[in-house]
NUKOL-791683 format. One record per residue (C-alpha): residue number from 0; residue in one letter; x, z, y. Coordinates in steps of 0.001 Angstrom, whole numbers. Each point is the difference from the previous one (the first is absolute). Layout:
N
NODE;i;aa;c1;c3;c2
NODE;NUM;a;X;Z;Y
...
This chain:
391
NODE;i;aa;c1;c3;c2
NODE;0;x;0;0;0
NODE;1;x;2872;850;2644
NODE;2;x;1577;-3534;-756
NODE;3;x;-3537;-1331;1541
NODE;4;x;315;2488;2477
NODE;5;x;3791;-1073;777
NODE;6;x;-1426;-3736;569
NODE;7;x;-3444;951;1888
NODE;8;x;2661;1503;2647
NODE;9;x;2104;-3192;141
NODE;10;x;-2914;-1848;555
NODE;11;x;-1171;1635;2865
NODE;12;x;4002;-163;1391
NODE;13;x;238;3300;-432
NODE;14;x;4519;-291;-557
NODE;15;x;-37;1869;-3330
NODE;16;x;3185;-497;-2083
NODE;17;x;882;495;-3351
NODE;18;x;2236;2157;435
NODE;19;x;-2690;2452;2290
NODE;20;x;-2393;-987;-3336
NODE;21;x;1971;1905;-1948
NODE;22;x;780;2866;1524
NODE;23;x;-3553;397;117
NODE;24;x;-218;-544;-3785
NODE;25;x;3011;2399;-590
NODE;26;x;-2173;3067;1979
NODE;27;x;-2765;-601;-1282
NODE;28;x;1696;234;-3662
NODE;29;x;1307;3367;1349
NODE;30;x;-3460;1607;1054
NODE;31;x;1258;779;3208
NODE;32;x;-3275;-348;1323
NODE;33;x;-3463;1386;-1826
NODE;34;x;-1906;-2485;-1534
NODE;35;x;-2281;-840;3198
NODE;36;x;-1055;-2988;1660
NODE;37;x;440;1254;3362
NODE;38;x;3678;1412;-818
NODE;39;x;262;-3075;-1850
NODE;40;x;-719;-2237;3770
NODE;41;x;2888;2526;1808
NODE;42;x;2448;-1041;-2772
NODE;43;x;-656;-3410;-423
NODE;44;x;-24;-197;4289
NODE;45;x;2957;1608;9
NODE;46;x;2481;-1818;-2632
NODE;47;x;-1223;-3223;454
NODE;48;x;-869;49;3960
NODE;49;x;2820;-249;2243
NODE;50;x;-1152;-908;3397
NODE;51;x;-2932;1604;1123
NODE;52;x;-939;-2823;1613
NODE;53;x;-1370;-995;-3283
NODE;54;x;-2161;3060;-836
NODE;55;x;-2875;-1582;869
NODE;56;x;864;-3345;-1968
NODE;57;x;359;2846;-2978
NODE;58;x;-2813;1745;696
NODE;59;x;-1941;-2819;-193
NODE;60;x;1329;-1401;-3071
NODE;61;x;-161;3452;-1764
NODE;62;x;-3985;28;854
NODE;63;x;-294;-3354;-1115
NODE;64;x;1479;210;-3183
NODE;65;x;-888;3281;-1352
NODE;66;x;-3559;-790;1042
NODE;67;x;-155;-3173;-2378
NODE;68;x;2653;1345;-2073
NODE;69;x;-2600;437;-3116
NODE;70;x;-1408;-4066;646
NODE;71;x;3236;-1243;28
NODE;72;x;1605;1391;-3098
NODE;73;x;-3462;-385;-1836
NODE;74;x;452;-4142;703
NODE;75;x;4121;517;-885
NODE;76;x;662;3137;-2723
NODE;77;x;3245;-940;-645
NODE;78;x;2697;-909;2271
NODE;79;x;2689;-1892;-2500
NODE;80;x;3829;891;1185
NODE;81;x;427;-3638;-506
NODE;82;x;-2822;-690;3074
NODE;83;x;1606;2838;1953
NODE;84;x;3652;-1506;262
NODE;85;x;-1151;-3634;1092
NODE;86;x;-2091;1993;2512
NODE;87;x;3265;1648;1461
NODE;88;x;1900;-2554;148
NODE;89;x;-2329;-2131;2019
NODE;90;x;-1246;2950;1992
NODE;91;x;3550;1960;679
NODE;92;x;2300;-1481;3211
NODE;93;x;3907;-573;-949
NODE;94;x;1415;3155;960
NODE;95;x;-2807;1636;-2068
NODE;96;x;912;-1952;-2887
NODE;97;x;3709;729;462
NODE;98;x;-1095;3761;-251
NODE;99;x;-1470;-1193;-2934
NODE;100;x;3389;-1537;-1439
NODE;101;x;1687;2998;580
NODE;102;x;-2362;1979;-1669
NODE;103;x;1139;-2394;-2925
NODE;104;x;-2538;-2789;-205
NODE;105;x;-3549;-229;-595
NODE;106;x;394;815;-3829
NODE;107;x;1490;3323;1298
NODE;108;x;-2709;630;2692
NODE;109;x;-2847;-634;-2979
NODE;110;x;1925;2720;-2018
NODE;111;x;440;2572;2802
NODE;112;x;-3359;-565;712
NODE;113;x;-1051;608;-3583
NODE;114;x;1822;3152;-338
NODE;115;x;-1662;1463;3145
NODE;116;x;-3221;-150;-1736
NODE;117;x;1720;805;-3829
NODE;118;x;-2596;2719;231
NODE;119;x;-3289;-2428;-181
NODE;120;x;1318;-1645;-3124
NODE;121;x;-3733;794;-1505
NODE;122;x;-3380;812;925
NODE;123;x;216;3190;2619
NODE;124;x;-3236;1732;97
NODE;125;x;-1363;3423;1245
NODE;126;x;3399;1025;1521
NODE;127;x;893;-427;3542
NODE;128;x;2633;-2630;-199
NODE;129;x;525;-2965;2413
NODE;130;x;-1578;-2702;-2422
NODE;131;x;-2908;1037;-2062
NODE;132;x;-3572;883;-606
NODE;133;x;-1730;2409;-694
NODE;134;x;1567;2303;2103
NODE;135;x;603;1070;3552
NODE;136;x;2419;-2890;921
NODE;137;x;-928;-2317;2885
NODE;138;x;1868;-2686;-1242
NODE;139;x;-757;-2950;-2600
NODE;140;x;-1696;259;-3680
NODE;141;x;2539;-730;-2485
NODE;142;x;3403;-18;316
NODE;143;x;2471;-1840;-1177
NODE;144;x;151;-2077;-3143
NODE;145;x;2813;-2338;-1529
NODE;146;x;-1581;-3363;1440
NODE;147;x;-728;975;3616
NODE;148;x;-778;2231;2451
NODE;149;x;-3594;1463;-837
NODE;150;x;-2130;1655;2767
NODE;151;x;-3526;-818;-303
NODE;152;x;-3386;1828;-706
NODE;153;x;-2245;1269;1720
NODE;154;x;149;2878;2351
NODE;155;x;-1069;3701;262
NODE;156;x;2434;1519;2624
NODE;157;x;-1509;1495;3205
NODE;158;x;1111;-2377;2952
NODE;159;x;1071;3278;2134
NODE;160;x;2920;-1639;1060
NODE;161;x;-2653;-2908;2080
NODE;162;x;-17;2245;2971
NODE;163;x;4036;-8;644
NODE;164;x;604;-3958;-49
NODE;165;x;-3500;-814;1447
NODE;166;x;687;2234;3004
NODE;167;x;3027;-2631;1076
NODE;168;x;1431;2886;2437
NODE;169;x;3414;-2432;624
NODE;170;x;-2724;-3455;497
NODE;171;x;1379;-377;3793
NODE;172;x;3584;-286;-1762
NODE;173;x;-1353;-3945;-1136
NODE;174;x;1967;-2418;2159
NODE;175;x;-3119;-1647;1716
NODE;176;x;-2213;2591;1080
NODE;177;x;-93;1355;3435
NODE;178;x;2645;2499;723
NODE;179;x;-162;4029;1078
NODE;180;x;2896;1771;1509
NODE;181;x;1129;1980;-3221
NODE;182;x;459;-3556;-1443
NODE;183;x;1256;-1874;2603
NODE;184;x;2578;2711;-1
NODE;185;x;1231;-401;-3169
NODE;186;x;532;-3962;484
NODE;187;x;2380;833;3024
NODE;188;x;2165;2482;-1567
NODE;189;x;1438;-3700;-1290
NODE;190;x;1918;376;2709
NODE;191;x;1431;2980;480
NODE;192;x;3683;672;-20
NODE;193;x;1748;3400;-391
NODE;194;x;3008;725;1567
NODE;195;x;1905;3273;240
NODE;196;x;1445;1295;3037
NODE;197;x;260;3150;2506
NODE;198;x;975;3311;-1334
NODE;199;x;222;1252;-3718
NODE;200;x;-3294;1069;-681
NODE;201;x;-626;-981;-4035
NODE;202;x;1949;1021;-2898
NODE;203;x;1750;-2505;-1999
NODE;204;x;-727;867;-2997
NODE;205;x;1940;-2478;-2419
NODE;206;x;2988;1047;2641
NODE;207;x;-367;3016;-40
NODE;208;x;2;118;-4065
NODE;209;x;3032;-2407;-643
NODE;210;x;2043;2084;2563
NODE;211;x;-978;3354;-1512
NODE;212;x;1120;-1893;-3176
NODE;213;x;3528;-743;966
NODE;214;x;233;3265;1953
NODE;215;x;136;1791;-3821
NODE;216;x;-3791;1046;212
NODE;217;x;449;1496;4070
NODE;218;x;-2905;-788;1043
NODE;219;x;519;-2469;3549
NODE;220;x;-2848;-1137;1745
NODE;221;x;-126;-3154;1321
NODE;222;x;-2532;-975;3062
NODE;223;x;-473;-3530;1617
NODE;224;x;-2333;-1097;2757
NODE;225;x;-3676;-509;74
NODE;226;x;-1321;-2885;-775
NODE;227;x;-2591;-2056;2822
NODE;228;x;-1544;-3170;6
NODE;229;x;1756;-1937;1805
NODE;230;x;-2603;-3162;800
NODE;231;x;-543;-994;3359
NODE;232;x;-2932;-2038;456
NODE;233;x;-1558;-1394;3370
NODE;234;x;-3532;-1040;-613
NODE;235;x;-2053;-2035;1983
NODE;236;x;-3613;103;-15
NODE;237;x;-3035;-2059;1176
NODE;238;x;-2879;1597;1013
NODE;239;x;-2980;-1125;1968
NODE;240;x;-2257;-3274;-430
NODE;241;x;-548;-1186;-3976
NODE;242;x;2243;2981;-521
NODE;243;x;-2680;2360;271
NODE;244;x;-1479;-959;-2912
NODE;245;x;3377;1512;-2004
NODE;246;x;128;3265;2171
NODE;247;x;-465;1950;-3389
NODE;248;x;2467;-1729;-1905
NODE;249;x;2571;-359;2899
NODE;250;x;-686;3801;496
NODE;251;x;612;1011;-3648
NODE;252;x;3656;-2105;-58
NODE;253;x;1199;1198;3260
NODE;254;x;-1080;3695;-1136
NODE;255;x;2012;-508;-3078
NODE;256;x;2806;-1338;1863
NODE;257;x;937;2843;2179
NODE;258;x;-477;2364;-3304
NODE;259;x;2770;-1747;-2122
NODE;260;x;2202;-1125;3119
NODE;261;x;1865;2368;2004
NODE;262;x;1520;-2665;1711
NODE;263;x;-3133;-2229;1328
NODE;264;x;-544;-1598;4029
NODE;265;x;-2846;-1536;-111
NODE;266;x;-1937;-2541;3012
NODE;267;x;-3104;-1771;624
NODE;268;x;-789;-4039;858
NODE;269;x;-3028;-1767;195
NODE;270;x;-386;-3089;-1843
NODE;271;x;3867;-1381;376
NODE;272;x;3039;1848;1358
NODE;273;x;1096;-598;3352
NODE;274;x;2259;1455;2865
NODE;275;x;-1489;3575;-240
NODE;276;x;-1382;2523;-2818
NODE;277;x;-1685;3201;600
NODE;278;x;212;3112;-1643
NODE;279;x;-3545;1552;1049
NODE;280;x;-2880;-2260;153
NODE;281;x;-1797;2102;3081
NODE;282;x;2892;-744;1809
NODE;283;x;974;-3330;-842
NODE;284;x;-85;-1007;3178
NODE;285;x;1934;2652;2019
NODE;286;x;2536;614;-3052
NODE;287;x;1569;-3028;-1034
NODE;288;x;3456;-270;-1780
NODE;289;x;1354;-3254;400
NODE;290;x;812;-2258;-3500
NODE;291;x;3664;-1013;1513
NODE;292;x;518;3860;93
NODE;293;x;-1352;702;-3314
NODE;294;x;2572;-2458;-1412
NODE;295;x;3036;1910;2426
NODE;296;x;-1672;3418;-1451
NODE;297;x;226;-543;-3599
NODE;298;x;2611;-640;-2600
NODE;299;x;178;-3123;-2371
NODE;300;x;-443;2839;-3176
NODE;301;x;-3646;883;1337
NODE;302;x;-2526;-2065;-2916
NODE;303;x;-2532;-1829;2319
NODE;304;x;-3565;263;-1185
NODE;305;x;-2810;-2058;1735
NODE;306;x;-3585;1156;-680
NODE;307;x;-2669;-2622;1246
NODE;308;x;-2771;-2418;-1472
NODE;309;x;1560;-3070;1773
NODE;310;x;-3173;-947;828
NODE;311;x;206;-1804;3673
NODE;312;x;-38;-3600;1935
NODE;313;x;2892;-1292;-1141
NODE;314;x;774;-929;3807
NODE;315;x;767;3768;183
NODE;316;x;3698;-594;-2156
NODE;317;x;1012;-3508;746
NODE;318;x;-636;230;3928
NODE;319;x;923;1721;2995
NODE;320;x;-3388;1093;1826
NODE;321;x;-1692;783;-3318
NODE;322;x;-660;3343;281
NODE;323;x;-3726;996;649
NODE;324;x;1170;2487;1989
NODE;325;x;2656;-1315;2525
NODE;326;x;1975;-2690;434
NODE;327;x;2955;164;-1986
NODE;328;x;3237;-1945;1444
NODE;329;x;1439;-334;-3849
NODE;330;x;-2081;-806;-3098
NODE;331;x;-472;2583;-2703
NODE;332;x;1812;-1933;-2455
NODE;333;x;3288;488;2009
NODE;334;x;-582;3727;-40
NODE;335;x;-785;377;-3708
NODE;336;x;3372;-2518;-1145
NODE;337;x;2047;2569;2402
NODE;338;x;-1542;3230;-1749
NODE;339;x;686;-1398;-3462
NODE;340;x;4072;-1118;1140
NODE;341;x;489;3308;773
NODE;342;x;-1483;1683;-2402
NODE;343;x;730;-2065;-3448
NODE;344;x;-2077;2225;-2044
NODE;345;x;-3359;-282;565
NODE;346;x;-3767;-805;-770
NODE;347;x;-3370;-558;1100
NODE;348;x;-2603;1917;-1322
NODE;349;x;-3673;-1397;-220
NODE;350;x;-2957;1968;-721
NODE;351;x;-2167;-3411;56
NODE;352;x;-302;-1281;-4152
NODE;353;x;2291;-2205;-753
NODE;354;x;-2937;-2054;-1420
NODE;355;x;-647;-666;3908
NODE;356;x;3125;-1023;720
NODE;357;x;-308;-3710;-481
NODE;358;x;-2851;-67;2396
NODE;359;x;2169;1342;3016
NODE;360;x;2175;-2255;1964
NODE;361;x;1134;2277;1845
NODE;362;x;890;2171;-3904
NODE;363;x;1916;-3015;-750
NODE;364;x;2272;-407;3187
NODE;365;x;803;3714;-125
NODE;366;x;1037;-711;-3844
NODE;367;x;2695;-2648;1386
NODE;368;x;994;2090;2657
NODE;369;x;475;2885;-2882
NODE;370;x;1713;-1973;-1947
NODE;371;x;-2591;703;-2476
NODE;372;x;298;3579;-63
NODE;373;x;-3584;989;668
NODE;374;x;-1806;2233;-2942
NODE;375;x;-3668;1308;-211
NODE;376;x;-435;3951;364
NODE;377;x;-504;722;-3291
NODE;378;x;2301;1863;-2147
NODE;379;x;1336;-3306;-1929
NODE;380;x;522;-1329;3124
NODE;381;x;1405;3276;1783
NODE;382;x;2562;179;-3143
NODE;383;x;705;-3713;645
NODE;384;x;1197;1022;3794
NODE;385;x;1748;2882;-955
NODE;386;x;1973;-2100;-2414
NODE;387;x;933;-2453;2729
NODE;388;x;682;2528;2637
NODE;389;x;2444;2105;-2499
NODE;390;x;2137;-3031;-919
């Protein structure tokens, strides 16, 4: 039944490996948990998961499948090892099939795998095994037998375990849904970089040990600086117009931003960049800081983040005048190619779907001007930035 299981997961690109599979196999042989379905979910989640960006995709999967589970091994009772090797090797990616080489083939993997469940060699029934019936197991019907993998029957377990995947607590963790702080959060620490400096603050532990080792057992403690992020970003932000319709989202990222960077200036545009950004929007007017300044100010190491739908007459980038508010003596597009030679890492980030995109002109000419480098505030397209802006 787990082999299923193992291939219900891949199917729903869940990144389960072999190797993962069998760690799960190898505590499960060792009762480390008690036979429950719910302790069974925690287990599974936690060998075989290792993003959590992909607990929901699990979650889902896990429902799925042990809700039809009974169906589908009614229509298929035996799973012949034969079956399950072609189905590796056309499911498994190279370097999972390497693994599998160095495990010592697939002849050796069917063996392993075999031994792991030694124990279901016969019928299992009334006990509280992994595979059987009769008993208080969640799993399958009956066991293993010399010509395949058998796991059908029909089931009398109580589906307790229904209310742990069903409640999908980590569902905002699926790369396309609409973000929250906690999660945007968690995309952006991408980026972070530790450094240590100022005083000695931390022990060093594996110092402090390997000294106290050549000092005949004296015990010398060892201390090094604290480490701090060290990412500078400048991030530039569009508000007002078709921007109000992202306040949330824009709110939520910025929010997250000044949580995970100590380091973080941040100014506001409307529409296109010009010769001026603000810092407060009540006083946009009285308070302006000048963009030629802004380039003076910072250093090239600052990452340069753009935050804006794009979403304008394209008149507004390619000429001088554009602007709906005053009449600008150089176009926005002269601004924007300064900000991004002085700062070579950067990104613009659009809280617009990307499925809208196409239907922008203005999208695309900010694309060009990007050099391509424009990504979708989601957290597959946050972890796409962050991946850029850390090269």
């Amino acid at each position: 039944m787990l082999i299923d299981f193992f291939f219900t997961l891949r199917s729903a690109k869940v990144p389960v490996s072999i190797k993962e599979f069998l760690i799960l196999m190898e505590a499960l042989k060792k009762d480390v948990i008690d036979p429950s379905i719910e302790q069974f979910y925690f287990l599974s989640r936690t060998t075989l998961v290792k993003d959590e960006a992909h607990f929901d995709k699990f979650d889902k999967a896990f429902g799925a499948y042990f809700h039809g589970v009974t169906a589908l091994f009614a229509a298929h009772p035996d799973v012949p090892l034969d079956w399950l090797k072609k189905m590796m090797e056309r499911e498994l990616t190279a370097e999972e099939k390497a693994v599998v080489e160095s495990l010592g083939g697939w002849d050796a993997l069917m063996k392993r795998l075999e031994e792991l469940l030694k124990e279901q060699t016969e019928r299992h029934e009334g006990g509280n095994r992994w595979i059987g019936t009769g008993g208080t197991s969640p799993f399958g019907n009956g066991g293993f037998n010399p010509e395949g993998i058998r796991m059908g029957g029909p089931s009398g377990g109580n589906r307790s375990g229904v209310k742990v995947w069903e409640a999908r607590a980590y569902r905002d963790y699926d790369d396309n849904v609409e973000l929250g702080t906690r999660n945007i959060k968690i995309a952006l620490r991408r980026l972070r970089k530790f450094a240590r400096q100022g005083a000695d603050l931390e022990l060093d532990l594996p110092d402090t040990i390997g000294s106290t080792a050549r000092n005949a057992g004296w015990l010398d403690i060892k201390m090094v600086p604290e480490r701090k992020n060290q990412v500078k970003v400048l991030m530039l932000l569009d508000v007002g117009g078709t921007m109000d319709d992202h306040i949330a989202r824009t709110e939520e990222l910025f929010s997250a931003a000044k949580s995970e960077f100590k380091h973080l200036e941040f100014y506001y545009f409307h529409n296109c960049v010009y010769d001026f950004l603000w810092r407060n929007n009540r006083r946009r007017h009285a308070e302006r800081f000048p963009t030629s300044e802004i380039l003076r100010k910072y250093t090239p190491d600052y990452k340069l983040v753009f935050v804006g739908d794009a979403t304008m007459s394209p008149y507004e980038i390619l000429q001088p005048g554009g602007s709906v508010e005053y009449n600008n003596e150089e176009a926005g597009v002269i601004w924007l190619q300064r900000l991004i030679e002085a700062y070579p890492k950067f990104a613009w980030l659009n809280p617009e779907p990307e499925a809208l995109w196409q239907y922008r002109q203005s999208v695309s000419l900010i694309q060009q001007i990007m050099r391509q480098r424009m990504y979708p505030i989601t957290i597959e397209g946050l972890e796409r930035s962050m991946r850029v802006l850390s090269k």
